[in-house]
Wavefront OBJ file of the C-alpha trace (Angstrom):
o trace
v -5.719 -4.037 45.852
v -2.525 -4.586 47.594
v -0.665 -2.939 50.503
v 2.588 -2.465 49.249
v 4.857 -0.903 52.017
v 3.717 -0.251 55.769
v 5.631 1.803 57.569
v 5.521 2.700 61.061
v 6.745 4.916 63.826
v 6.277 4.298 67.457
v 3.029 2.308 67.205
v 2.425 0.011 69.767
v 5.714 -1.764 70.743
v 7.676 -0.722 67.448
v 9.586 2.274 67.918
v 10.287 1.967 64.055
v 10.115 -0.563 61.230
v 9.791 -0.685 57.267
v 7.874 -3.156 55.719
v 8.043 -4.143 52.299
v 4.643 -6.204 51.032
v 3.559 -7.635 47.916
v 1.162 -9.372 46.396
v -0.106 -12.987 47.819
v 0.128 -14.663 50.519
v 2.750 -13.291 53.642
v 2.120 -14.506 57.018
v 4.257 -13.171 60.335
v 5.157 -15.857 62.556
v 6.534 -15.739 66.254
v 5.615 -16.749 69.644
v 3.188 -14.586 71.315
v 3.788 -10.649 72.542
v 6.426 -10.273 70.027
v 4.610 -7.908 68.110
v 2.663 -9.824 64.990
v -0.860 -8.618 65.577
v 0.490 -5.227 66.085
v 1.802 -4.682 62.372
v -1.960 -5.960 60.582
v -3.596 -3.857 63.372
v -2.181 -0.565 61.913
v -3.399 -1.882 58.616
v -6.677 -1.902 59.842
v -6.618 1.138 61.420
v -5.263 2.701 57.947
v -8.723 1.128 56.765
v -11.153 1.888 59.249
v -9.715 4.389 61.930
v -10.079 2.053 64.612
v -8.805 -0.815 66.157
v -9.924 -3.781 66.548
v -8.406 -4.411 69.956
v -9.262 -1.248 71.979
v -11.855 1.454 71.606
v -9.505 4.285 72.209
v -6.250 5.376 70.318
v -4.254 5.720 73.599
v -2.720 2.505 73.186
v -1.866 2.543 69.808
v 1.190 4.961 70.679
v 4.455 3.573 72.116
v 5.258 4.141 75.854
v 6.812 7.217 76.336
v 5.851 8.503 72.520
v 3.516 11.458 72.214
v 2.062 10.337 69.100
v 2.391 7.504 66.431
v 2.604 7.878 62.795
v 1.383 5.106 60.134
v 2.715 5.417 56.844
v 0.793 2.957 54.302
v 1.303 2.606 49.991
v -1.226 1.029 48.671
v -1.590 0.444 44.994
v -5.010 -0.212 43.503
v -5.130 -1.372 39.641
v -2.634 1.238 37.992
v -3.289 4.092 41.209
v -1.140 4.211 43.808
v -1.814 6.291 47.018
v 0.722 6.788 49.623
v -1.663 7.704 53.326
v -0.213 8.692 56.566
v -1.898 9.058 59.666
v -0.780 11.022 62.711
v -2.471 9.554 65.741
v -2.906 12.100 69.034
v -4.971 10.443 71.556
v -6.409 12.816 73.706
v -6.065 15.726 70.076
v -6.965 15.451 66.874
v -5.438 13.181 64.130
v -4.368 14.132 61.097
v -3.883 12.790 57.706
v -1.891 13.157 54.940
v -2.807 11.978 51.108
v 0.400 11.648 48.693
v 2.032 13.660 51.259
v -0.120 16.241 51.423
v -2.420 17.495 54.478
v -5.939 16.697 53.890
v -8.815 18.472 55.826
v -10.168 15.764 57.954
v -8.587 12.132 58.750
v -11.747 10.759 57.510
v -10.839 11.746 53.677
v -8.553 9.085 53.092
v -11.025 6.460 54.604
v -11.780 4.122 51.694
v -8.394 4.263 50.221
v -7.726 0.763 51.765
v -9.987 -1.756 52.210
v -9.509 -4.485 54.686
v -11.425 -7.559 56.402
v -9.947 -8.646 59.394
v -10.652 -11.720 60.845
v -9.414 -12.389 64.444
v -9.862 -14.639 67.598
v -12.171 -11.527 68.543
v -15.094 -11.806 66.632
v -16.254 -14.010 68.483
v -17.583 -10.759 70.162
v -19.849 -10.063 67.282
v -21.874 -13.493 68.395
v -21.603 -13.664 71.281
v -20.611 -10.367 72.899
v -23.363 -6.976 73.700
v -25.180 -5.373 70.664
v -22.710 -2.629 70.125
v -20.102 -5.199 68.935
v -22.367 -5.932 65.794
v -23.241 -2.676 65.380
v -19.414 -1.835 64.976
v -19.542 -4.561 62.443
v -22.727 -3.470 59.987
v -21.327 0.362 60.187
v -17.422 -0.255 59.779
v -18.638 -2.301 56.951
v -21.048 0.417 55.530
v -18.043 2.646 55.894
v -15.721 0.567 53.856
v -18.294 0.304 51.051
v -19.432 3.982 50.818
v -16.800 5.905 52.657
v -19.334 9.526 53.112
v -20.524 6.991 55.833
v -18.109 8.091 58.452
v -19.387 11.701 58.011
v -22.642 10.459 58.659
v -21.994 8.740 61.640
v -19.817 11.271 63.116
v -22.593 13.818 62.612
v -24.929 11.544 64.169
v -22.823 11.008 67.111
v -22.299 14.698 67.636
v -25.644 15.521 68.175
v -26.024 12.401 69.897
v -23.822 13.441 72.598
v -25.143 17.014 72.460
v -28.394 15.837 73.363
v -27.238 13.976 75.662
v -25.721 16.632 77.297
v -28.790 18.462 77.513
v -30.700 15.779 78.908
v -28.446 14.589 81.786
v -28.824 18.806 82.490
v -32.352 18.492 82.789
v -32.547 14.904 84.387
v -30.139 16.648 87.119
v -32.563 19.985 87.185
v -34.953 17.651 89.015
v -32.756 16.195 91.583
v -31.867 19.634 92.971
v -30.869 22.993 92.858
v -26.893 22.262 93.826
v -27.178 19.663 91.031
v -28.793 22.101 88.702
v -26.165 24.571 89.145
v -23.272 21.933 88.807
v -24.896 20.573 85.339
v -25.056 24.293 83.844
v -21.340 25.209 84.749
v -20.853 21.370 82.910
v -22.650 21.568 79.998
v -23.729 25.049 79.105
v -27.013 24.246 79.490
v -29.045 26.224 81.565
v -31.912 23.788 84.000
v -33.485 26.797 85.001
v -36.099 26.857 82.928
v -38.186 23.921 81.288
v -39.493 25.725 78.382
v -35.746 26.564 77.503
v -35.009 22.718 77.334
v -38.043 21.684 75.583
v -37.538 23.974 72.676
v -33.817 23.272 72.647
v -34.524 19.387 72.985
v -36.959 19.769 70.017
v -34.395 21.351 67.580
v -31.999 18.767 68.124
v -34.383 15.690 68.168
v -34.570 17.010 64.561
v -31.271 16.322 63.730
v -30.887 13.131 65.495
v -33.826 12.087 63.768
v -32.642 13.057 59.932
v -28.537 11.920 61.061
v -30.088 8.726 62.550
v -32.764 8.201 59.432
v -29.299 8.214 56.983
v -27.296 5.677 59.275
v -31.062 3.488 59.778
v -31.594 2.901 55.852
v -28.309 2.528 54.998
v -27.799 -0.493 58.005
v -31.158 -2.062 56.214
v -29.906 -1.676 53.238
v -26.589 -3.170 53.655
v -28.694 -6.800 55.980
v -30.603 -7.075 52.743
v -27.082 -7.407 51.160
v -25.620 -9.519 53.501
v -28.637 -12.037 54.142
v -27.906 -13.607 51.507
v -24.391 -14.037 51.432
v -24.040 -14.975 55.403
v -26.699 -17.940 54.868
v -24.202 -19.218 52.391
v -21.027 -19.162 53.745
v -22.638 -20.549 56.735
v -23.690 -23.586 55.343
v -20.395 -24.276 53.789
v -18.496 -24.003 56.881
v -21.433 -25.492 59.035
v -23.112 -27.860 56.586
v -25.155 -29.785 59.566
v -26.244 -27.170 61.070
v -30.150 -25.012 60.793
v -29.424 -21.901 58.679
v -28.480 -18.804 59.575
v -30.539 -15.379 59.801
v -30.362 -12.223 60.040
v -32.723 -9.691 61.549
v -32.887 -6.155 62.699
v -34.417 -5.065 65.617
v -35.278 -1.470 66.289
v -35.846 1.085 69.218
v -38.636 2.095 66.394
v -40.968 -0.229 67.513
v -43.901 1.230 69.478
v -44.634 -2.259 71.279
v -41.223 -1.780 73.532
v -40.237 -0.520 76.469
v -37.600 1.987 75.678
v -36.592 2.666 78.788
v -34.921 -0.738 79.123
v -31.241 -1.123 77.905
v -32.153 -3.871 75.169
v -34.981 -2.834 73.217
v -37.162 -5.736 72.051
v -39.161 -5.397 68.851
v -37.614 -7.584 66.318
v -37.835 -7.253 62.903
v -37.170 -10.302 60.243
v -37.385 -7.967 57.063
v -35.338 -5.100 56.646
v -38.394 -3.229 54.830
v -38.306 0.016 55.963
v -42.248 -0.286 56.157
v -41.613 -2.800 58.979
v -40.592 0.200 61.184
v -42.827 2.833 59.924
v -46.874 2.837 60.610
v -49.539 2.080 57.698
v -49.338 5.232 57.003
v -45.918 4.586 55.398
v -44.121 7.552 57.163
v -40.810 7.887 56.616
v -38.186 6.543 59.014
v -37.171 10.489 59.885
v -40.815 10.814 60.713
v -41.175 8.161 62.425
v -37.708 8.680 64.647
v -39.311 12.147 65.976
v -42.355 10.484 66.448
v -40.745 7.867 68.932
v -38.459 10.797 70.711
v -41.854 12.314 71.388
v -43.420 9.162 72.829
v -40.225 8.236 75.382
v -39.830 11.957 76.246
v -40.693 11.661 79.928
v -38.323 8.586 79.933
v -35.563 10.623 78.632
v -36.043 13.538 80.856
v -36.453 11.183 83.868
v -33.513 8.999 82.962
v -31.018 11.629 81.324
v -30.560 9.324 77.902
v -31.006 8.984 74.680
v -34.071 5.808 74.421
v -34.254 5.556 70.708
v -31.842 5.532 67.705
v -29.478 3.528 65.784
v -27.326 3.492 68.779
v -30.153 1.620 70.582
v -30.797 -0.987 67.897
v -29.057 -4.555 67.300
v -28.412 -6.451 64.382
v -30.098 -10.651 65.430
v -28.093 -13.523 64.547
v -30.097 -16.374 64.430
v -29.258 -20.377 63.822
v -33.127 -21.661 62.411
v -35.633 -20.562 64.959
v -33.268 -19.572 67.907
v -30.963 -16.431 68.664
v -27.437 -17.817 68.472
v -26.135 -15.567 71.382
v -27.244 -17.779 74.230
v -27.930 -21.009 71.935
v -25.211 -21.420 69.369
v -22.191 -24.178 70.674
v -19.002 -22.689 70.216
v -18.245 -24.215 67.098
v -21.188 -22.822 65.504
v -20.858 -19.040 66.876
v -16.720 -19.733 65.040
v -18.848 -20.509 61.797
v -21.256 -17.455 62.156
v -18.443 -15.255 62.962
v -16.316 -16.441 60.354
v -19.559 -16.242 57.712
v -20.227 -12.477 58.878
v -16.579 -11.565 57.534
v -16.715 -13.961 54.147
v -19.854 -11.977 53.309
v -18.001 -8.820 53.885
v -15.595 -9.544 52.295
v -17.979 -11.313 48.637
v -19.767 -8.223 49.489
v -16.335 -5.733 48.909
v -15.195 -7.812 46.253
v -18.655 -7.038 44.494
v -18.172 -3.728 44.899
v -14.831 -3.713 42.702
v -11.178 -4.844 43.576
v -10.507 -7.557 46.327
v -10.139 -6.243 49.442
v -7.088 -7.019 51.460
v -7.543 -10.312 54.059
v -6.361 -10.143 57.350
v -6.047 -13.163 59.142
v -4.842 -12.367 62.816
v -3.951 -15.265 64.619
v -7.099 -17.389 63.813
v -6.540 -20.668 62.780
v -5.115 -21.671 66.008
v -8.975 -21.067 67.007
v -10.506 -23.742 64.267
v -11.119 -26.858 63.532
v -9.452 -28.903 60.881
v -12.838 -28.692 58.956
v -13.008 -24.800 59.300
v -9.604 -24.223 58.664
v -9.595 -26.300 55.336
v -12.610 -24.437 53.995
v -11.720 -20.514 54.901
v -8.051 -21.709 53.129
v -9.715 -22.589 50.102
v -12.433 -19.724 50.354
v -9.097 -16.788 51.067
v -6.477 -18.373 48.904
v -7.743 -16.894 45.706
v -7.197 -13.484 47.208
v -5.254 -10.860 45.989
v -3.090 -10.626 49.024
v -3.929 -12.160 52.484
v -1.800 -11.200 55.047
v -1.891 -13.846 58.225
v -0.496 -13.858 61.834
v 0.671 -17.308 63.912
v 2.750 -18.317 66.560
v 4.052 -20.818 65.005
v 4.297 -21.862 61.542
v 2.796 -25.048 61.611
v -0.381 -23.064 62.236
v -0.453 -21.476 58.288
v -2.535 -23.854 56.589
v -0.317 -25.756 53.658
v -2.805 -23.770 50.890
v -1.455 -20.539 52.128
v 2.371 -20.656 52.022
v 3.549 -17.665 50.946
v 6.054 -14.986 51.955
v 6.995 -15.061 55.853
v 8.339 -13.053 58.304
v 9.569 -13.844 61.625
v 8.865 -11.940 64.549
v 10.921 -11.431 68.088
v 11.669 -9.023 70.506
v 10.271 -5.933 68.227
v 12.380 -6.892 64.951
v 10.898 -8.455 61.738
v 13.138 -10.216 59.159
v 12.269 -11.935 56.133
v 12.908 -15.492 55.927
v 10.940 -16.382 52.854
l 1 2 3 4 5 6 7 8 9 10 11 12 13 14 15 16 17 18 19 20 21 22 23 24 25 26 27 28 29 30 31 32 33 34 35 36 37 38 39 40 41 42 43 44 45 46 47 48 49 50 51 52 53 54 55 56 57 58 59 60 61 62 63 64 65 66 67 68 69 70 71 72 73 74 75 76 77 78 79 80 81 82 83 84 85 86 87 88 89 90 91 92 93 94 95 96 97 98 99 100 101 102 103 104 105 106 107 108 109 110 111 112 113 114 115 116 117 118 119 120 121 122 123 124 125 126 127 128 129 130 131 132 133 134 135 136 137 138 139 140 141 142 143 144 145 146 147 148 149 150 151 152 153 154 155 156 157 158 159 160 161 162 163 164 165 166 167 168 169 170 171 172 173 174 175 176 177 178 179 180 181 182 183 184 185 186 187 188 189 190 191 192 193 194 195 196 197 198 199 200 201 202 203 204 205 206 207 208 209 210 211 212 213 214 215 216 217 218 219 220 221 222 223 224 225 226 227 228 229 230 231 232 233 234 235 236 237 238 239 240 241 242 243 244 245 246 247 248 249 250 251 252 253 254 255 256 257 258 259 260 261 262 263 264 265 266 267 268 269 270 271 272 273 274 275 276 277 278 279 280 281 282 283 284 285 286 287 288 289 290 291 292 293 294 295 296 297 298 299 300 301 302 303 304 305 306 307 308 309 310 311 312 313 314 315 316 317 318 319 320 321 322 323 324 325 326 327 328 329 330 331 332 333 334 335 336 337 338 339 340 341 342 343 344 345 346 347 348 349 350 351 352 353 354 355 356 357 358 359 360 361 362 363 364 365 366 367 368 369 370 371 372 373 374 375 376 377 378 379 380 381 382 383 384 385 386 387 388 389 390 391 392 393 394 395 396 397 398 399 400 401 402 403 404 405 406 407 408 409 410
C-alpha cells in the first residue's frame, strides 16, 4: 500500500498544495512551524479520522476557512481508491469514495492504513489511561474497520446515559436544579421510577455496545503481547521484559466510584472478568451497572465500561508509568507501534509508516534499530528539521519545507 497523491485544501496552515508520492522512502525537511507535520497529519486523519495532535477537528481548518478538504489516492496491489474528506468542525463531515458521496465518513475508514510514530507517544506511557485506550481502539479500527461503528454506537449511548444520570444526580440537589436538567436534557427528574426504567433500557445497550468493544480490546492484547515483548527487547536488550495487562472496571473487588479503577488483570481471558459461573462479559457488564447504581445516581457518571478500563504497561514486575527512565518509556512507545504495525502487515499489505519528527527524540542505538526495522517498508514517509536528522538507511525522496510551500529537491 502506497499513498500516491495527497492533496489538500485549507488544512492547517496550507491554503492549497498538491503532492505527488510514491513508493519508498520521502522525508519533508525544514526548520520547525513551517508546516511538515501538518502534511503526514492529514494522512493520518485520512486513516483514522483523528488527529494525533488535537482531539477536536477545529484546528485542522485554516484560519479564516469554514471547512478543509483532504483529497488522498491511494493504490493498494492493482486497486486504486481516490477518498476525500470534507471536515466541518462544529457539523458533520462528509466523505466521498472515487468521487462519489458515501453515507457516513466512517465508510472509507480502512481504505488507508497508517502507523504513525511521533514525539507524542510518549503519552501512551506515560500520559492518563485514555491515551492507550486511543491506541488499542484506533488500532482495532485499522484492522477491522466495522470497529468505528461499534464504538460510535457505544459512545452514543454512553453519552445518553450520561445525560440521564447527571438529570437525576441534579433531581437530588434541588427542585431549581431539577427543572434546569429537564429543559437540558429531555429528561424528566420528576419521577424516580421514570429514570430507573429508562436507566435500565439503556444499561442494556451499554452493556451489549461495551461487551463488542471489551472482547475485541482482549482479543487484539493477546495479539499484541507477543509482538510488543519482542520489539522491546530488540530496542531495549538490557532491560526486564515488557507486559501487557488489562485492567477492568469489571472487577467486583474495586471501588468504582474512584477515577482509576484498580483490578488488574494479567490474562486477557475473558473468564478473568466474568464469575465461575462463566457469564458472559454482556452479563456480567449489567451485572456491575447494577452493583455501582447508587454511585452513579449519586455521582451523575458512568462507573463501569470500556471507557473506564486501561490497558498496563509493565517493564518485569513494575508499571512503567511511574518507573520506566525515559529511555525505556522511548523503547515501549516505539515497541507499541512496531507491533502495530507486524500486526497490520499480518493482516495483508504493509501499512504506510509515518515517522513525524522522531529521531531527533532517540538515541543513536534506537535510531539505528527502528531504521533497519522501517526500511523494508513499502513506503515510509518521515518528517525532520533538518536533514542530518534522516538516518543514512532511509534516504529517499525529499522535500523541503518553508513558509507554507513544498518543493522537491530529490
Amino acid at each position: 500500500m502506497h499513498v500516491a497523491h495527497l492533496s489538500l485544501t485549507d488544512f492547517r496552515s496550507y491554503a492549497s498544495v498538491e503532492l505527488g508520492l510514491e513508493p519508498g522512502v520521502t522525508a519533508f525537511v525544514g526548520p520547525n512551524g513551517q508546516g511538515k507535520t501538518n502534511l503526514v497529519e492529514a494522512l493520518g486523519y485520512v486513516a483514522t479520522h483523528s488527529s494525533h495532535r488535537v482531539a477536536s477537528d477545529a484546528p485542522l481548518v485554516r484560519q479564516g476557512a469554514s471547512r478543509a478538504i483532504v483529497r488522498c489516492a491511494i493504490h493498494r496491489d492493482d486497486r486504486r481508491a481516490l477518498v476525500e474528506l470534507e471536515i466541518n468542525p462544529g457539523r458533520a463531515n462528509r466523505a466521498r469514495l472515487n468521487r462519489s458521496p458515501v453515507s457516513r465518513p466512517r465508510d472509507v475508514i480502512g481504505l488507508l492504513r497508517t502507523v504513525l510514530f511521533a514525539p507524542e507517544d510518549l503519552s501512551m506511557v506515560k500520559g492518563d489511561p485514555s491515551e492507550r485506550r486511543r491506541f488499542l481502539d484506533e488500532l482495532l479500527v485499522s484492522r477491522t474497520p466495522r470497529f468505528a461503528g461499534v464504538r460510535a454506537d457505544y459512545d452514543r449511548v454512553l453519552k445518553q446515559r450520561g445525560a440521564l444520570l447527571r438529570a437525576a444526580s441534579q433531581a437530588r440537589r434541588g427542585a431549581r436544579s431539577a427543572r434546569r436538567a429537564e429543559s437540558d436534557t429531555g429528561f424528566s427528574a420528576a419521577g424516580a421510577g421514570d429514570v430507573l426504567s429508562t436507566l435500565e433500557v439503556w444499561d442494556a445497550h451499554l452493556a451489549r455496545h461495551g461487551a463488542e468493544l471489551l472482547q475485541a480490546r482482549l482479543d487484539l492484547i493477546d495479539a499484541l503481547r507477543p509482538l510488543v515483548a519482542g520489539a522491546y527487547a530488540a530496542l531495549a536488550p538490557t532491560s526486564a521484559p515488557a507486559t501487557l495487562a488489562y485492567r477492568s472496571s469489571l472487577s467486583t473487588g474495586s471501588d468504582a466510584a474512584e477515577d482509576e479503577v484498580p483490578g488488574e488483570t494479567g490474562s486477557s481471558d475473558t473468564q478473568t472478568l466474568s464469575t465461575d459461573l462463566g457469564k458472559t462479559l454482556e452479563e456480567r457488564l449489567r451485572e456491575r451497572l447494577l452493583e455501582v447504581r447508587a454511585a452513579e445516581l449519586e455521582r451523575g457518571v458512568t462507573l463501569v465500561g470500556p471507557h473506564r478500563d486501561d490497558l498496563i504497561l509493565g517493564i518485569g514486575e513494575l508499571p512503567a508509568r511511574g518507573y520506566a527512565s525515559h529511555g525505556e518509556s522511548w523503547s515501549f512507545a516505539l515497541a507499541l507501534r512496531l507491533a502495530a504495525y507486524d500486526l497490520l502487515r499480518a493482516d495483508g499489505g504493509d501499512p504506510v509508516l509515518i515517522l513525524d519528527d522522531v529521531f531527533a527524540e532517540l538515541d543513536s542505538q534506537r535510531r539505528r534499530r527502528l531504521s533497519e526495522i522501517v526500511a523494508p517498508a513499502e513506503q515510509v514517509l518521515i518528517t525532520a528539521a533538518v536533514a542530518d536528522d534522516v538516518p543514512g538507511e532511509l534516504i529517499g525522496a525529499r522535500f523541503d519545507v518553508a513558509e507554507g510551500s513544498v518543493t522537491r529537491v530529490r
